[in-house]
C-alpha positions as CSV (number, residue, x, y, z in Angstrom):
1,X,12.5,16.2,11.7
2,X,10.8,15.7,8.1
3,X,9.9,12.2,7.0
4,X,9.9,12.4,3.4
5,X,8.1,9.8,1.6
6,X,8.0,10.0,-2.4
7,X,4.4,7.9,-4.0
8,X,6.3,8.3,-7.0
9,X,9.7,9.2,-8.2
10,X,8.6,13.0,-10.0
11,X,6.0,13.3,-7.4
12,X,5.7,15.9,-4.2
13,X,6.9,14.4,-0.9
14,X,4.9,13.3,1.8
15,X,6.6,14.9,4.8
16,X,6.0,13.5,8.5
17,X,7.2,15.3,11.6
18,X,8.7,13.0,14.0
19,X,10.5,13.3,17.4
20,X,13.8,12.0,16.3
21,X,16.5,14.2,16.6
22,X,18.2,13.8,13.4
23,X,20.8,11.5,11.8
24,X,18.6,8.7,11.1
25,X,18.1,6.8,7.8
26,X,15.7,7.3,5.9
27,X,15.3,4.5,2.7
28,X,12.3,5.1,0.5
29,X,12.5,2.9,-3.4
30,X,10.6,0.9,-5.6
31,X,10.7,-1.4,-8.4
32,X,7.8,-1.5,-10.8
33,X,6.7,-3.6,-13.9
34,X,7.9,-0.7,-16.5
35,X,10.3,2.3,-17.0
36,X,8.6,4.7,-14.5
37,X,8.9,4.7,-11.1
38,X,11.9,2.9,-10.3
39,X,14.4,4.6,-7.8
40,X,15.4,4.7,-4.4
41,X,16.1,7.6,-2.5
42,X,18.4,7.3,0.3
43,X,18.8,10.3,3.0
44,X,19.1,10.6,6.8
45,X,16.5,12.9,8.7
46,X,17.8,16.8,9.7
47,X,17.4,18.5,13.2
48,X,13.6,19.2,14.4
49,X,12.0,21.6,11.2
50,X,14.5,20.4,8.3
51,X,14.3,18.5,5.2
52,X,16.3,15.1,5.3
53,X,20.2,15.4,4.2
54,X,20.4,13.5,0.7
55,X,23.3,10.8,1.1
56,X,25.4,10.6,-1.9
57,X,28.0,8.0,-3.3
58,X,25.6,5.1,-1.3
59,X,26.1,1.6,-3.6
60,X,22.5,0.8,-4.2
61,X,21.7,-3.1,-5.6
62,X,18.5,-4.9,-6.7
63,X,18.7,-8.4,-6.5
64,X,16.0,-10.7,-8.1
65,X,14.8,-14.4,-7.3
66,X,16.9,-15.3,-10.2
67,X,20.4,-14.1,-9.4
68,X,20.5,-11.4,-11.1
69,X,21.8,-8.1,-9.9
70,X,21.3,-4.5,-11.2
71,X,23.3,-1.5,-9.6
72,X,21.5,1.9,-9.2
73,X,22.7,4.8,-10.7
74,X,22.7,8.2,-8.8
75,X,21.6,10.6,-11.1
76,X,20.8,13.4,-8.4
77,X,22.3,14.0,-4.7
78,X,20.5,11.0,-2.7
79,X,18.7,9.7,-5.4
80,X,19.4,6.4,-7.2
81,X,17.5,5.3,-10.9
82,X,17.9,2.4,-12.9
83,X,20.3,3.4,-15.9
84,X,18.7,5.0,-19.0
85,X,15.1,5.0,-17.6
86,X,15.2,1.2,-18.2
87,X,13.4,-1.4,-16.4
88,X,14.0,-4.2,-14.0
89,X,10.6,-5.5,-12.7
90,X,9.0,-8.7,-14.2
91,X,5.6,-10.5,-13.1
92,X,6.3,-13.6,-11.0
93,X,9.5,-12.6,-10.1
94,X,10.5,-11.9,-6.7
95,X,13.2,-8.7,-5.7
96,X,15.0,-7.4,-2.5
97,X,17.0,-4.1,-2.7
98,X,20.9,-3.8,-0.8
99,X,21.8,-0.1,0.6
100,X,25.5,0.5,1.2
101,X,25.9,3.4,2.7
102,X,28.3,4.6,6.0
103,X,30.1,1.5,6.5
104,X,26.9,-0.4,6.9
105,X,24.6,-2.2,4.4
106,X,20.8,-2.7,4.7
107,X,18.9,-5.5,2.7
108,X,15.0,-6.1,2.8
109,X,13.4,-9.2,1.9
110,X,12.3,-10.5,-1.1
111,X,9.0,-9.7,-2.7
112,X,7.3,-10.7,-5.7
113,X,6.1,-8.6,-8.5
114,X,2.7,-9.2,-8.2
115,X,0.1,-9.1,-11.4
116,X,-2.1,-6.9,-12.7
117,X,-5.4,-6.9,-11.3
118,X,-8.7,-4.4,-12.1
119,X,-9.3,-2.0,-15.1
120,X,-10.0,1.8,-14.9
121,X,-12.5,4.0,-16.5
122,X,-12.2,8.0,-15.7
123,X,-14.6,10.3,-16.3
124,X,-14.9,14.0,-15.2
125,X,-17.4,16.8,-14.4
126,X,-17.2,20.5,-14.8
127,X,-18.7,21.9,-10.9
128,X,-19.2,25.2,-9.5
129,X,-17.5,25.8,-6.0
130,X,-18.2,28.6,-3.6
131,X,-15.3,30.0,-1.6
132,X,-14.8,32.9,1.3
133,X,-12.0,35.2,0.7
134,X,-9.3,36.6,3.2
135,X,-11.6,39.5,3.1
136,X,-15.2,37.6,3.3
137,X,-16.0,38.1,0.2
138,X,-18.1,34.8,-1.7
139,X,-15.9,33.5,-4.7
140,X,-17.1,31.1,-7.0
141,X,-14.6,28.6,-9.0
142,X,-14.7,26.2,-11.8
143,X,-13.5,23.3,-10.9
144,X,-12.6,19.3,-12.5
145,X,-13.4,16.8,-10.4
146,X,-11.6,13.5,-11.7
147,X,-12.9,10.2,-11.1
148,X,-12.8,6.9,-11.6
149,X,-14.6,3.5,-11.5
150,X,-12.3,0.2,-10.9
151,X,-14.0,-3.1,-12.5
152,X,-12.3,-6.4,-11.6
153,X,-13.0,-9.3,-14.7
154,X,-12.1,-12.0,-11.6
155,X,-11.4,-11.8,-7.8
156,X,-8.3,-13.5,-6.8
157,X,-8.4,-14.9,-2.7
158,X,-6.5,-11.8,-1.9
159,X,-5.1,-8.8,-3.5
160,X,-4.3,-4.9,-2.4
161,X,-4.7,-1.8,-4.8
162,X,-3.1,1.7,-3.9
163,X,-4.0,5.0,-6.3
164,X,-2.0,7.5,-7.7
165,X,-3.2,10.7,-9.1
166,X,-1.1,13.2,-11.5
167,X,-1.2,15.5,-13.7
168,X,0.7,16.7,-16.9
169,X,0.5,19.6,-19.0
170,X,1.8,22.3,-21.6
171,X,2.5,25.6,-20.1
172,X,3.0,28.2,-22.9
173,X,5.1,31.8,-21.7
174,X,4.4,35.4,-23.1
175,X,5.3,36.1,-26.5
176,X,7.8,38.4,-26.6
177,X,8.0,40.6,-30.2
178,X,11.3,39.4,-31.8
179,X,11.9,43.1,-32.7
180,X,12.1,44.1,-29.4
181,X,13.5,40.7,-28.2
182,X,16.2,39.6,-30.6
183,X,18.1,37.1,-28.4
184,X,15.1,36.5,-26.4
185,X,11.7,36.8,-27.9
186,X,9.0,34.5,-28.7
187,X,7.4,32.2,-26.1
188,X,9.0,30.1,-23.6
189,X,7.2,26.7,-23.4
190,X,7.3,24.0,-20.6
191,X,6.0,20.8,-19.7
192,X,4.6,20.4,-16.2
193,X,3.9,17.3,-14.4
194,X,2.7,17.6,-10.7
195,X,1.4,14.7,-7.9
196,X,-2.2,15.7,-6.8
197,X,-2.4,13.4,-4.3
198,X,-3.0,16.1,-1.9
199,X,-1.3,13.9,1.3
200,X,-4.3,11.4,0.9
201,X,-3.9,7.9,0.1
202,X,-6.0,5.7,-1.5
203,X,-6.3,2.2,-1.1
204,X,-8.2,-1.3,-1.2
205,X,-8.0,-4.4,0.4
206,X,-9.4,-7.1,-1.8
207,X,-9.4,-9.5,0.9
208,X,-12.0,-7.8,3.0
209,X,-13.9,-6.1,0.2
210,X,-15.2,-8.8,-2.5
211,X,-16.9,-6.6,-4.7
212,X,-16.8,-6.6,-8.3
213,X,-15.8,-3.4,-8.7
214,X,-15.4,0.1,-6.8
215,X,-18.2,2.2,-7.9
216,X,-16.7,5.9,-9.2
217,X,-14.9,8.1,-6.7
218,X,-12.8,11.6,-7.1
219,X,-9.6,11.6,-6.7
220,X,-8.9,15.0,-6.9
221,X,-10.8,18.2,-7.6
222,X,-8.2,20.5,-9.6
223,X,-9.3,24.4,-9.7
224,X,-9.9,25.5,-13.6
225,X,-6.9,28.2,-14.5
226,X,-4.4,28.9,-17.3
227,X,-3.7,24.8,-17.6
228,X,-6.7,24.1,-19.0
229,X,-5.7,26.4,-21.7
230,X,-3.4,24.0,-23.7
231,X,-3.7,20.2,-23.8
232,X,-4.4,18.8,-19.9
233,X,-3.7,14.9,-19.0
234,X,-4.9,13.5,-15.6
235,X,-2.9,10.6,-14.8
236,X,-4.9,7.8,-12.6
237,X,-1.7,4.8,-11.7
238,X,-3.4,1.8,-9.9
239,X,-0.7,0.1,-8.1
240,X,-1.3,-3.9,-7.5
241,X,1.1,-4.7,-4.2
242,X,1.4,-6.9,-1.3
243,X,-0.4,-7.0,2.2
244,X,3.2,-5.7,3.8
245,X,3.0,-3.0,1.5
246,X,-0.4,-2.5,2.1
247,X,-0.1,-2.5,5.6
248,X,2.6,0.2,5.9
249,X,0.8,2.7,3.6
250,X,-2.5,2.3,6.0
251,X,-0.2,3.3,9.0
252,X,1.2,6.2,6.9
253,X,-2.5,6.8,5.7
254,X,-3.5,7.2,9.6
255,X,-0.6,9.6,10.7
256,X,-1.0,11.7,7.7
257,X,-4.5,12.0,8.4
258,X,-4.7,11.7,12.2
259,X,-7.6,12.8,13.9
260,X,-8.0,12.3,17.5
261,X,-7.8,14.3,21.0
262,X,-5.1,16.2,22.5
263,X,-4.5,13.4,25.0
264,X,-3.6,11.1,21.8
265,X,-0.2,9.9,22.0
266,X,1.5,11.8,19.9
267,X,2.8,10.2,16.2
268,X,5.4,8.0,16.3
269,X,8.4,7.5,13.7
270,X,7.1,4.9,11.1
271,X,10.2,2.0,10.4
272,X,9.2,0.1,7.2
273,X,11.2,-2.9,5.9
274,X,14.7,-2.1,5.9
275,X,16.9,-4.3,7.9
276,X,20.4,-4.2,9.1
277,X,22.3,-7.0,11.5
278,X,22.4,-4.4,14.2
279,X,18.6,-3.7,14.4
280,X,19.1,-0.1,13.7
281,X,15.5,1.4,12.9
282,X,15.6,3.0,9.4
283,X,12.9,5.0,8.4
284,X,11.3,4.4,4.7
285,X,9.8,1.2,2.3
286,X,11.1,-0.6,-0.6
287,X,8.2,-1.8,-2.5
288,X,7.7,-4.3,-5.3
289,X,4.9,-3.1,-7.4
290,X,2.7,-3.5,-10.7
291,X,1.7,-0.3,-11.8
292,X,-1.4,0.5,-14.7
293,X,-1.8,4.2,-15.5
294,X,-4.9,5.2,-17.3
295,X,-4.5,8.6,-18.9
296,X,-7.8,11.3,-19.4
297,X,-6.9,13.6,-21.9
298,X,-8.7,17.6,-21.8
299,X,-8.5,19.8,-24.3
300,X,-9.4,23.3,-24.3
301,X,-12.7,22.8,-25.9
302,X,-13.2,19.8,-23.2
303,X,-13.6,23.2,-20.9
304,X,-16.3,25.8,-21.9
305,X,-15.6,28.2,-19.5
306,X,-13.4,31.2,-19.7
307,X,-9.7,30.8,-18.6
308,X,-7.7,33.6,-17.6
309,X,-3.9,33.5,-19.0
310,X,-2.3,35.6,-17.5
311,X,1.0,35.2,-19.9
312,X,-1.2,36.9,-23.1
313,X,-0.7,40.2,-23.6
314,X,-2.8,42.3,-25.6
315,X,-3.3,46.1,-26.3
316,X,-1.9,48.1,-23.9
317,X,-0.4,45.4,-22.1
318,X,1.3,44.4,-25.1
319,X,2.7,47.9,-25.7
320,X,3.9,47.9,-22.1
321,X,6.8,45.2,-23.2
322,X,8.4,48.0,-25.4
323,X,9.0,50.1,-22.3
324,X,11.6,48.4,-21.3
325,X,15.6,48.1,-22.4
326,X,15.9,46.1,-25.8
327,X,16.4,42.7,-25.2
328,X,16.4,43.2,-21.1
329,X,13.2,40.2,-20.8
330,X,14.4,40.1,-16.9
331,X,13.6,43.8,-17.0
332,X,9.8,42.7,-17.9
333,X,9.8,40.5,-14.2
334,X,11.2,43.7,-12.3
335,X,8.6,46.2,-13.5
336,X,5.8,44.0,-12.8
337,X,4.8,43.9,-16.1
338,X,5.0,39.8,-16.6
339,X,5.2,37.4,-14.4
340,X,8.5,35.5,-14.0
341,X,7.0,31.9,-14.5
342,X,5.7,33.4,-18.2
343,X,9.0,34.1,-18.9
344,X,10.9,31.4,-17.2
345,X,8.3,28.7,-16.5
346,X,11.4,26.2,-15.4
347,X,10.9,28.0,-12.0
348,X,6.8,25.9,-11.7
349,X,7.2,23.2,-9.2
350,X,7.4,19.9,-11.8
351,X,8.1,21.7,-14.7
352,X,10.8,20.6,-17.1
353,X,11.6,21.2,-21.2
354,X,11.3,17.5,-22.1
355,X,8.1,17.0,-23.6
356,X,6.0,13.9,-22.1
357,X,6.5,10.4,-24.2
358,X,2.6,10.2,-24.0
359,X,1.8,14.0,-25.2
């Protein structure tokens, strides 16, 4: 089956294959010190090859160290969000989560909302990269590579740091002439915000290292193409958390990224820290976080390189969208003369027509 495992609420899975057989819960959530990021997703694993079954109608409950209780509201099949994007989270405070769901109700135990600790400052570099082809032929791509350095003003006894990297962006469709496009014409616009984590996972033990800061590191080299064309955020969000939470995303880190030999016993499912009285194994983690994002902003004059857009049309290309049926934009996809993502760019993975608070 496929273990999915979200880093953050908009973000791409993390998918493990197991050798469970299906049926089992799967309880992934997190409350942070803001309005992003909180949510639990509740779903039990599919046969050998499948994506987990979403479980709907589950009562979902956070519970803090002062008595107060917040119901989750399920805003999509199998996923539960705190009510009008509020938030929950406080520093100091401590919070465990309560799962209803099939008769049977799961509860972790409490953790407190740790504080802030270390400051970010990204950078990036504009870098050459060779490639072979399908066909051996040499290729050469612009690429950003984002980093980051992480200073700490003080070193507590013990603290653990995961990272985060996103990205959020304008994607702008073909204009389409109005007199040829009454109903339809004009551009489409979208706003696209994708996890670049890649299935790596970064993270720091403060204990063990006692340095005063992490010197600069990339977190993601992100090929140069029509994004860069419009305004470009990179999206760096340092995540203060416990050792239990640290310890569980360094298991995850190794199966993710297991290397070995064939006689290796094979990966094993990963429980976290849901409990029931029963001692059912659930799959998943309910974390208590701080999260800090640090935003780097690139425009198009950031990037002096030429960009290829493949929505713009011009000169013959442009006469082409007259060829087809007045007002028949779908007509444009089936001919091959625009792409369907510049003409409905809510089919790009992450893409969505509510412009970013940030942007």
């Amino acid at each position: 089956m496929l273990l999915a495992v979200f880093p953050f609420a908009c973000s791409e899975p993390i998918e493990l294959r197991t050798d469970v057989e299906g049926g089992q819960l799967i309880i992934f959530g997190r409350i942070t010190n803001g309005t992003f990021g909180n949510f639990v997703n509740v779903s039990r694993s599919g046969l050998a090859g499948e994506e987990p079954l979403p479980q709907s109608g589950a009562l979902v409950r956070v519970v803090n160290s002062r008595g107060e209780s917040l119901q989750l509201r399920e805003n999509e099949p199998g996923n539960y969000e705190i009510p009008d994007g509020g938030s929950f989270g406080e520093v100091g405070v401590s919070y465990e989560l309560e799962v209803s769901v099939g008769g049977k109700t799961y509860t972790t135990s409490a953790q407190e909302l740790p504080e802030n600790i270390g400051r970010e400052t990204m950078s990036w570099e504009l870098r050459e990269v060779e490639t072979i082809s399908s066909a051996g032929i040499a290729l050469t791509d612009n690429v950003a590579s984002i980093s980051s350095r992480t200073d700490f003003d003080e070193l507590p006894d013990e603290f653990y740091l995961r990272w985060d990297i996103e990205e959020a962006y304008t994607y702008i469709g073909t204009f389409l002439p109005l007199g040829h496009f009454p109903l339809s014409g004009g551009a489409i616009q979208c706003y696209v915000e994708n996890d670049l984590n890649e299935q790596r996972v970064f993270l720091h033990n403060g204990k063990e290292n006692r340095a005063p800061a992490i010197p600069s590191r990339v977190y993601v080299d992100r090929t140069v193409d029509k994004s860069f064309q419009t305004l470009h955020y990179f999206n760096l969000i340092r995540s203060t958390i416990n050792k239990e939470t640290y310890d569980y995303w360094s298991k995850l880190d190794l199966i993710v990224n297991r290397q070995g030999s064939i006689f290796d016993v094979p990966p094993a499912p990963l429980p976290g820290n849901i409990q029931t009285e029963d001692d059912e194994v659930v799959l998943g983690f309910f974390e208590v976080v701080y999260a800090d994002t640090t935003r780097l902003p690139l425009t198009r004059r950031d990037v002096p390189v030429t960009i290829y857009d493949e929505c713009v049309k011009r000169g013959e290309e442009f006469q082409q969208l007259f060829t087809v049926p007045r007002d028949c934009r779908q007509c444009l996809a089936d001919e091959g003369i625009v792409a369907e993502s510049c003409l409905y760019c809510g089919i790009l993975p992450g893409s969505g027509y509510v412009r970013p608070s940030y942007f």
